[in-house]
N, C-alpha and C positions, 0 to 999 in steps of 0.2 A: 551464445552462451555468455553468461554476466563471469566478470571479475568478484570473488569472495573477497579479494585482498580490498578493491576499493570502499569508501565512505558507501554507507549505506543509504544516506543523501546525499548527493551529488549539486554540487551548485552549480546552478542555470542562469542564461544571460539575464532573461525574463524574471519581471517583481512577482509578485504574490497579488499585487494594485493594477498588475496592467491585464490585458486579457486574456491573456495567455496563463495554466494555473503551473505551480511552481511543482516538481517530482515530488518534494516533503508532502502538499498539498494531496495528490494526487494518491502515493501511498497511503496516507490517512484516511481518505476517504476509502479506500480499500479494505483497509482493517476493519474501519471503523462500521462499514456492511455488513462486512464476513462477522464480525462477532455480535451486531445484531441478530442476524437471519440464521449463525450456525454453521450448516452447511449451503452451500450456492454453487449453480452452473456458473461455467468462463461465461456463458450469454449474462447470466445477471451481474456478475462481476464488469464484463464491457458495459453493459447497458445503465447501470449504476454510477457507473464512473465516466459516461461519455468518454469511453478510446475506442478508435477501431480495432480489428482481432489482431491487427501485427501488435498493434500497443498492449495491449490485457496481456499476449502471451510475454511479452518484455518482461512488463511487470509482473506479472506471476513466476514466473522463471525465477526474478531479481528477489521475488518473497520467497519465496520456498528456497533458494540457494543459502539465502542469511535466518534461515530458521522461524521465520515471523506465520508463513502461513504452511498446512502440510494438503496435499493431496491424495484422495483415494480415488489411487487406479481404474480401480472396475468400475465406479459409480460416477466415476468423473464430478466429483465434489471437493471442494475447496474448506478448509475450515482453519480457523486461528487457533495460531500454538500459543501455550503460556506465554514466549517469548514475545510473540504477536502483542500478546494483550498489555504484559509491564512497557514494553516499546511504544503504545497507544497511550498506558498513561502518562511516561514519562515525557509524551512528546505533548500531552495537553495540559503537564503542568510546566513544562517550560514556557510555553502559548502563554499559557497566563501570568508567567513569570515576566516576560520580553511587552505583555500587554499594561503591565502596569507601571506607567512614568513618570 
């Protein structure tokens, strides 16, 4: 079960440069599917995001705990909340904000 109280990104030992991709990273590309494609299985949400199924259910847990993604039950589908989608822009105009020096 994830902590609500903690940072929504968590900092990792690991860069964003080295091989390893960073939680922000990883979350985003989460989003960034699920509001492509709509609604998605956990398989395409793992498969998408190379995690195995302990990692996806991490992350999914950690998204739908802080309002970013919601789940439907019966159909076992995945989709982005409003929240989801201003957290995806506001994280890719920071991106381009920290990009530009």
């Amino acid at each position: 079960m994830t902590d609500h109280h903690t940072s929504l990104v968590e900092p990792r030992l690991e860069e964003t440069t080295s091989k390893y991709r960073s939680r922000d990273n990883i979350i985003g590309s989460i989003l960034e599917y699920t509001a492509a494609k709509g609604e998605i299985t956990k398989t395409a949400v793992m498969y998408s995001s190379f995690l195995s199924f302990p990692q996806v259910n991490e992350y999914l847990d950690h998204l739908i705990g802080h309002g970013l993604l919601e789940v439907n039950k019966s159909k076992r589908l995945y989709k982005i909340t409003p929240k989801g989608i201003k957290f995806l822009e506001l994280s890719k105009e920071l991106e381009k904000m920290l990009s530009v020096t």
